[in-house]
C-alpha positions in Angstrom: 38.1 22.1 44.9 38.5 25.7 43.0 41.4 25.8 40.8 42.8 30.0 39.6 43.0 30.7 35.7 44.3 33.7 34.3 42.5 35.6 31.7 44.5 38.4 29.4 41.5 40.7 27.8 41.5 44.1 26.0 40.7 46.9 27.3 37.6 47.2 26.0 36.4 43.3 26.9 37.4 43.8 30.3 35.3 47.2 30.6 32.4 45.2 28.9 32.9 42.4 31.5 33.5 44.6 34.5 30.1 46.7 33.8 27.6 43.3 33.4 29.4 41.9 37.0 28.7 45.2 38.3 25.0 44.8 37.0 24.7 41.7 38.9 26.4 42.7 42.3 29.8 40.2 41.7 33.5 40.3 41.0 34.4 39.8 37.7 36.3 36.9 38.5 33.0 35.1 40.2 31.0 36.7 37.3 33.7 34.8 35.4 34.2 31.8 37.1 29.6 31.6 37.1 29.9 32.4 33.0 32.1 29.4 32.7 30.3 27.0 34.6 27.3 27.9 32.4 28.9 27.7 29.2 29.7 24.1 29.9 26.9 23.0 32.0 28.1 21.9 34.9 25.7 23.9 36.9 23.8 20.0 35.8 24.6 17.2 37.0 25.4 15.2 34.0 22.6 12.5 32.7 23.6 8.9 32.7 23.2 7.0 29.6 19.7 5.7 29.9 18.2 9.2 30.2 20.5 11.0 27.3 18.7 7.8 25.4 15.7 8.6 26.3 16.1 11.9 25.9 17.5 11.2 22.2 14.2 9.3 21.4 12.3 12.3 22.9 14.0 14.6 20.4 13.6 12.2 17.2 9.7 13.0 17.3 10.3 17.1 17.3 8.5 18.5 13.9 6.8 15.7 13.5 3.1 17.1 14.4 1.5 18.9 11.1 0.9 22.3 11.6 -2.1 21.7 9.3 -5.1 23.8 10.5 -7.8 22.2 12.4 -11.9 23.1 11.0 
């Protein structure tokens, strides 16, 4: 189900918004309503809990090669 939501910008946001929907061949409002669905990932479905574990213990080991150099 889609749900409307109203927007006010300035001038000058709406001109900057209108010209990069333009640049990708939409609307603004489904340049918009794609934006928004990006900037809170629901273009994902959402992990359970077992992988956001497993993806916590994934991340724990980042940095922790040496960046030493190799002869």
């Amino acid at each position: 189900m889609s749900q409307p939501i109203t927007v006010l910008l300035s001038d000058a946001a709406y001109q900057a918004f209108q010209r990069r929907a333009q640049a990708v061949g939409k609307s603004p409002a489904e340049c918009a309503a794609v934006m928004l669905v990006h900037q809170f990932h629901l273009d994902h479905p959402p992990e359970d809990a077992a992988c956001q574990s497993a993806r916590d213990r994934f991340e724990r080991h980042f940095g922790e090669v040496g960046s030493e150099p190799v002869s």
